[in-house]
N, C-alpha and C positions, 0 to 999 in steps of 0.2 A: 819775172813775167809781167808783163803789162796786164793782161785779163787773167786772172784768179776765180777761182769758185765763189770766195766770198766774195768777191765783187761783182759777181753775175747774180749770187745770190742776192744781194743787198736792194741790188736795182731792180731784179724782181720783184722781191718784195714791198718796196716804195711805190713803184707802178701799180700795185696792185690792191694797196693800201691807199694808198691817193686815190684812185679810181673806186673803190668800196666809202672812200670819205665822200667824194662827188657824190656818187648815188644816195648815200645817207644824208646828205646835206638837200638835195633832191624832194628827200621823198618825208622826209621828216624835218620842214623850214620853221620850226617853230621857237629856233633861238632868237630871234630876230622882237618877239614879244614876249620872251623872259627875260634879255641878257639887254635889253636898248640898245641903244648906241655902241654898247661895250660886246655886240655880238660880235662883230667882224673880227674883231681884236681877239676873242675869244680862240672863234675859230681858226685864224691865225695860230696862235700860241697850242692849237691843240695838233694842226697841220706840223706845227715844227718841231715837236714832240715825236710825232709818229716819223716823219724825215731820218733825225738824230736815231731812234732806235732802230730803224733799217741799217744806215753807217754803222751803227755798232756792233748791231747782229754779226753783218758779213765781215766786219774788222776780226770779230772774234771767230767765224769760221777759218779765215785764215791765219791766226793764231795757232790754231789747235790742228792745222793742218801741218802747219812749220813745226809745234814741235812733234809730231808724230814721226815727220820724218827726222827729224833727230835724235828719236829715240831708234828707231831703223837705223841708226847710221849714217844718213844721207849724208855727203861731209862739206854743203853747202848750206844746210838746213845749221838756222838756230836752236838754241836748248830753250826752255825758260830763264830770263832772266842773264841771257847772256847778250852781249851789245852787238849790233852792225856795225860793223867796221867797214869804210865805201872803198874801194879799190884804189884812188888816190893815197888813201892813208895807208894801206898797207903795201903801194910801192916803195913810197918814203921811207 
């Protein structure tokens, strides 16, 4: 599937995370004369931080939704720790 939960989720939460950073960055500018020069870079590095754990959050809901359905049985659903094979390789 192209759109996945976790990945509906992820982006949610990024969007909303981003948007809750804008308004703290807003309403609370006072990095900029604790941090110098080195604010923007700061906030940078704190933006890419909260980015990365949105991706990983939703990577890991669909994880845990693959193997649920393979513990269901689903007989396209992965186990844990067992590899994707892509449909090229298993014509061959």
């Amino acid at each position: 599937y192209w759109i996945t939960p976790g990945s509906v989720f992820g982006v949610l939460l990024w969007l909303t995370a981003s948007f809750l950073f804008r308004v703290y960055l807003h309403f609370f500018n006072s990095y900029s004369q604790t941090y110098g020069s080195l604010g923007a870079a700061m906030i940078l590095l704190v933006w890419f931080y909260v980015t990365g754990f949105a991706f990983l959050v939703g990577g890991e809901i669909n994880a845990q939704i693959e193997h649920a359905a393979a513990r269901h049985g689903h007989p396209e659903a992965k186990a844990p720790g067992e590899k994707a094979v892509s449909e090229e390789k298993k014509a061959a």
